[in-house]
C-alpha positions as CSV (number, residue, x, y, z in Angstrom):
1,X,88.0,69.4,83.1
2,X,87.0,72.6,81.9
3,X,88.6,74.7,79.0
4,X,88.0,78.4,79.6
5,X,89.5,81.7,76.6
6,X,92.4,83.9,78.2
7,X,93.4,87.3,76.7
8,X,96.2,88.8,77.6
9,X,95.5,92.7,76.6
10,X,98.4,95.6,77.2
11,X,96.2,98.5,78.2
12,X,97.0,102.9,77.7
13,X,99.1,102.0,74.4
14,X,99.0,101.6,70.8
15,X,102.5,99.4,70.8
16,X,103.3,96.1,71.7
17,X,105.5,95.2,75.0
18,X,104.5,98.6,76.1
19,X,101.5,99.8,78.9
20,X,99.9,97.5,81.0
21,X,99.4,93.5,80.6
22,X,96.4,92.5,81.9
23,X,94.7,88.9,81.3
24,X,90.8,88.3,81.1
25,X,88.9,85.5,81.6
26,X,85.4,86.0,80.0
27,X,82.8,83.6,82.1
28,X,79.4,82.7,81.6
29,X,78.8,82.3,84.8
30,X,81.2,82.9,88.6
31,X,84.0,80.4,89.5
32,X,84.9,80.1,93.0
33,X,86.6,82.5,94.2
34,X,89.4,80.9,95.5
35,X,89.8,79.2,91.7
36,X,89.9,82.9,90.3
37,X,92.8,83.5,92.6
38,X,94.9,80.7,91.4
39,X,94.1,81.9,87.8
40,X,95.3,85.2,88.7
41,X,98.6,84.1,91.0
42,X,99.3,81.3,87.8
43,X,98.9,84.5,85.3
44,X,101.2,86.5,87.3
45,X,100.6,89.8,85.9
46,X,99.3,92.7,87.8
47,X,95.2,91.9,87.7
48,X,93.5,89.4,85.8
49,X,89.9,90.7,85.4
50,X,86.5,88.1,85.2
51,X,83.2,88.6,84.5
52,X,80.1,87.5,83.3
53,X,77.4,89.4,81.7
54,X,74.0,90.8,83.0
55,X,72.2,91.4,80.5
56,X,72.0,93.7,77.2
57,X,75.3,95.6,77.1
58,X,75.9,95.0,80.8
59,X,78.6,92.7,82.8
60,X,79.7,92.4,86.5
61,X,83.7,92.3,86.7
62,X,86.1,91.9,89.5
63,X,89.8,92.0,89.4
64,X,92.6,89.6,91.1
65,X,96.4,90.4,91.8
66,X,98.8,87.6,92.1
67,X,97.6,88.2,96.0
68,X,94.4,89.1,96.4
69,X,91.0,90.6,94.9
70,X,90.9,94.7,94.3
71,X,87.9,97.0,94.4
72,X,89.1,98.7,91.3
73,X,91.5,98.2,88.4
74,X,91.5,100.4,85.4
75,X,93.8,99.0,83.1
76,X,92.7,95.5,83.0
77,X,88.8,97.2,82.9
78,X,90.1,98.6,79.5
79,X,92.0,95.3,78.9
80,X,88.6,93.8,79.4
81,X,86.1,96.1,77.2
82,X,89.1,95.4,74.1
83,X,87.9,92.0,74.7
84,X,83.9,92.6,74.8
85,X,84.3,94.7,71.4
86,X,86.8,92.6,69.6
87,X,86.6,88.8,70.7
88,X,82.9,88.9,71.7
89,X,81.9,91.1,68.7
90,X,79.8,93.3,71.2
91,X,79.3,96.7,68.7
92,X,76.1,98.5,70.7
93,X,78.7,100.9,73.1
94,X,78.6,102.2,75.5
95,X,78.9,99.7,77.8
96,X,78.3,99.5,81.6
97,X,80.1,96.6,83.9
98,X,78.4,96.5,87.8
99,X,82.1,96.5,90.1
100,X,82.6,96.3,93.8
101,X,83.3,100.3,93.0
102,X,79.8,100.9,91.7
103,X,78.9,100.9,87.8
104,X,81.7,102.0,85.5
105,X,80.9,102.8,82.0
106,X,83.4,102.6,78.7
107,X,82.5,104.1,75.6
108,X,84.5,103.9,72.4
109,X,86.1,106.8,70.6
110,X,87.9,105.7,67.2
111,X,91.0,103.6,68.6
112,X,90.4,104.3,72.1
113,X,88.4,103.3,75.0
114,X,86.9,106.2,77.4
115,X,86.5,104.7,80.8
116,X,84.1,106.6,83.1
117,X,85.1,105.7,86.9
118,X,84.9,107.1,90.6
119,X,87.2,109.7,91.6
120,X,89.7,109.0,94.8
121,X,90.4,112.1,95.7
122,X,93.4,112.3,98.6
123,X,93.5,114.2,102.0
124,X,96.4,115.3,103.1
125,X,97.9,112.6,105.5
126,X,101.4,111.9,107.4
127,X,103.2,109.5,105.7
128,X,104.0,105.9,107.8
129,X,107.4,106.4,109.6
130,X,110.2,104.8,107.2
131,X,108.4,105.1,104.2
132,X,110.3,107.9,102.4
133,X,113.5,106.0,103.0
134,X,112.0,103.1,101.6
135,X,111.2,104.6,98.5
136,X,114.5,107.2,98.6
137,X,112.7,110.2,98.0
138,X,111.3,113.4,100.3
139,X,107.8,113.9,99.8
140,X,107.0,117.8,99.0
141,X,103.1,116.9,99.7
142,X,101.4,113.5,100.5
143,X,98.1,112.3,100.6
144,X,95.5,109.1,101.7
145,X,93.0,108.2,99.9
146,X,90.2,105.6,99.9
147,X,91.6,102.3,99.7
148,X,94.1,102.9,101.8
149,X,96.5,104.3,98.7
150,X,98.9,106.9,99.2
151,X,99.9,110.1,97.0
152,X,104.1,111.5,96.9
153,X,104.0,114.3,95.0
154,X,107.6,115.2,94.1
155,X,109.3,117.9,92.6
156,X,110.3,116.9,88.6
157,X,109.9,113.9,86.4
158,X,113.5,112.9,87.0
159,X,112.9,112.4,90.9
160,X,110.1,109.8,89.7
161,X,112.3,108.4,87.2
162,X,115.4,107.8,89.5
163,X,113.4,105.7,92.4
164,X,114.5,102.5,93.3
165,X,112.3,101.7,95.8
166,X,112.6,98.9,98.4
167,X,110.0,97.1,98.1
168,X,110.4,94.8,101.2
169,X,110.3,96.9,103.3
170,X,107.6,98.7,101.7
171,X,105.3,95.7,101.6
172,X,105.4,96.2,105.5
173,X,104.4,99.5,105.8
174,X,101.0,100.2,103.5
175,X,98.2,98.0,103.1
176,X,97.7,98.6,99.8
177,X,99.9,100.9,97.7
178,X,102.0,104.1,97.1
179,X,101.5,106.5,93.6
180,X,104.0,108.9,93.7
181,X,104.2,111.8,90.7
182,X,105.1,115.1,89.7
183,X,105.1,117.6,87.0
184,X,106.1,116.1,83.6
185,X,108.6,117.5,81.6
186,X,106.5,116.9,78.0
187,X,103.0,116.3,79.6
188,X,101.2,117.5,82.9
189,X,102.3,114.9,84.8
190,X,103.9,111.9,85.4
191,X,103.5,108.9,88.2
192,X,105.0,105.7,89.1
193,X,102.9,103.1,91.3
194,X,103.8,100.8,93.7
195,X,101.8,98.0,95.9
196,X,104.5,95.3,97.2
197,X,101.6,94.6,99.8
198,X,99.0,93.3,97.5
199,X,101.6,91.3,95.8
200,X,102.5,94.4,92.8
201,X,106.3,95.6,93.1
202,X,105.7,97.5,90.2
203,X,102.6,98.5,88.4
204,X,103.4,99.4,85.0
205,X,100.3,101.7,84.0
206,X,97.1,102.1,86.9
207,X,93.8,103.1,85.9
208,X,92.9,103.8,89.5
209,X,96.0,105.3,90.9
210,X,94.5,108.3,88.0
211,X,91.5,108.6,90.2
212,X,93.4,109.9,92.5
213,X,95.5,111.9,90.6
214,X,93.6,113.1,88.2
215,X,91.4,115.6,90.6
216,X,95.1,117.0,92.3
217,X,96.2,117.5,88.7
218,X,93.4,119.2,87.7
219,X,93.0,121.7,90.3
220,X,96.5,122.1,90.9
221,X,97.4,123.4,87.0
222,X,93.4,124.7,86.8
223,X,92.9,122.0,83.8
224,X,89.7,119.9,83.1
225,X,91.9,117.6,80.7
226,X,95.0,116.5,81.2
227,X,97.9,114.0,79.8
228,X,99.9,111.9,81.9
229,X,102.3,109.5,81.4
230,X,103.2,106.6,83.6
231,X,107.4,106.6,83.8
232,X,107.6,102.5,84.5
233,X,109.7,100.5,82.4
234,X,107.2,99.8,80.5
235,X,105.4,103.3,80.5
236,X,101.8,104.4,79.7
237,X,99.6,107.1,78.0
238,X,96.6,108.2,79.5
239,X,94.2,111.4,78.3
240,X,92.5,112.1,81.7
241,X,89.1,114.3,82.2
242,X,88.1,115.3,85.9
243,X,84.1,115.8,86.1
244,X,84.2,116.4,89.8
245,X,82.9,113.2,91.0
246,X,84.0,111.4,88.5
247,X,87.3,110.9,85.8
248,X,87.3,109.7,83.0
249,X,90.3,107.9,81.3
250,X,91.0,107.5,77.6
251,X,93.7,104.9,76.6
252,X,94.5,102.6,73.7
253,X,94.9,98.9,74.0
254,X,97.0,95.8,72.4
255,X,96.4,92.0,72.3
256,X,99.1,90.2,73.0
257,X,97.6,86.6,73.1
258,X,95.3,84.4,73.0
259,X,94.3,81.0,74.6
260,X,92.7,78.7,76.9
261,X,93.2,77.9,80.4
262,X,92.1,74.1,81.6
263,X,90.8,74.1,85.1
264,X,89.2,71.0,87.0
């Protein structure tokens, strides 16, 4: 039997029971990958993020759902450098971490992390048939982008607010998942994410649903920087910076717990 440390990190916020939960599993070296997926479907939160390091200042990372693995996750990439600065005691920032989405580098700013990822940005695409009824709402604009996630942009915060989507139904109609937003009423905008087909009803706060919105944002009010807020239950605060090919993402994070997980 092995024993193996857990974090469980809330990522985009400076209070407890609030952003994004996200566990990580710090390795020395890869498990198997179907192991990781049992980790991740026993931790039951949105992505549980591994890796293993590289060399000086450098890891490789990959990210789990209950489901399956994803090519990108922000928030549990943020959940994850929390854990390389304040478990591991890494201090020499920034950092880079190797990702089936290329090299992403975080930096530390005071409190925060400043994650430097790949911008999405979305075409505009035709919706799949039944999908607005799914979620309730009547898309003003929509968009595809890579990874097979979709953009709703609606017309006020409150239309984002009031969804109720269903989710069984939606699980049968995208491949991987649905951000829809609009213009916030006390920030530039606001989102909600949803990805019932890769096992997520809900995300709470999405690093890479704000590579995709991030560029619309920013040419749509003419803004290089821009706040957001994600309107889940649980909600999120991100400080978003497009640089054409790339965005950059500055959030807060909070540990929740602490552990060990004993595997065979």
């Amino acid at each position: 039997m092995t024993d193996l440390p857990i974090f469980q990190v809330a990522a985009f916020t400076d209070q407890n029971f609030g952003g994004n939960p996200a566990a990580v599993v710090p390795l020395e070296e890869w498990l198997d990958e179907t192991m990781m997926q049992k980790i991740a479907a026993e931790n039951n939160l949105s992505e549980t993020a591994f890796f293993v390091p590289l060399g000086p200042g450098e890891w490789h990372i990959r990210w789990f759902t209950p489901a399956v693995e994803v090519p990108l996750c922000g928030h549990a990439t943020l959940a994850s450098a929390a854990v390389i600065r304040s478990k591991l005691g890494h201090r020499d920032w920034p950092i880079r971490l190797q990702s089936a989405s290329g090299p992403l580098v975080i930096d530390v700013d005071s409190d925060k992390f400043v994650l430097d990822l790949p911008a999405n940005r979305g075409n505009p695409a035709e919706l799949p048939e039944g999908l607005e009824v799914a979620l309730g709402a009547t898309a003003l604009e929509s968009y595809i982008a890579a990874n097979d996630i979709y953009m709703i942009v609606l017309r006020d915060e409150a239309s984002v607010v009031a969804l109720r989507p269903d989710f069984s139904k939606m699980a049968t109609m995208t491949k991987h998942g649905v951000i829809v937003t609009a213009p916030g009423d006390k920030v530039d905008f606001v989102s909600r994410f949803f990805a019932p087909a890769i096992g997520i009803a809900e995300d709470p706060v999405t690093g890479a649903a704000h590579c995709v919105l991030t560029p619309y944002w920013s040419k749509r009010l003419n803004k290089g920087t821009l706040d957001a807020r994600q309107v889940s239950s649980r909600a999120g605060v991100l400080e978003c910076e497009d640089h054409g090919d790339r965005v950059k993402l500055r959030g807060s994070a909070v540990f929740f717990l602490s552990g060990n997980i004993t595997i065979p």
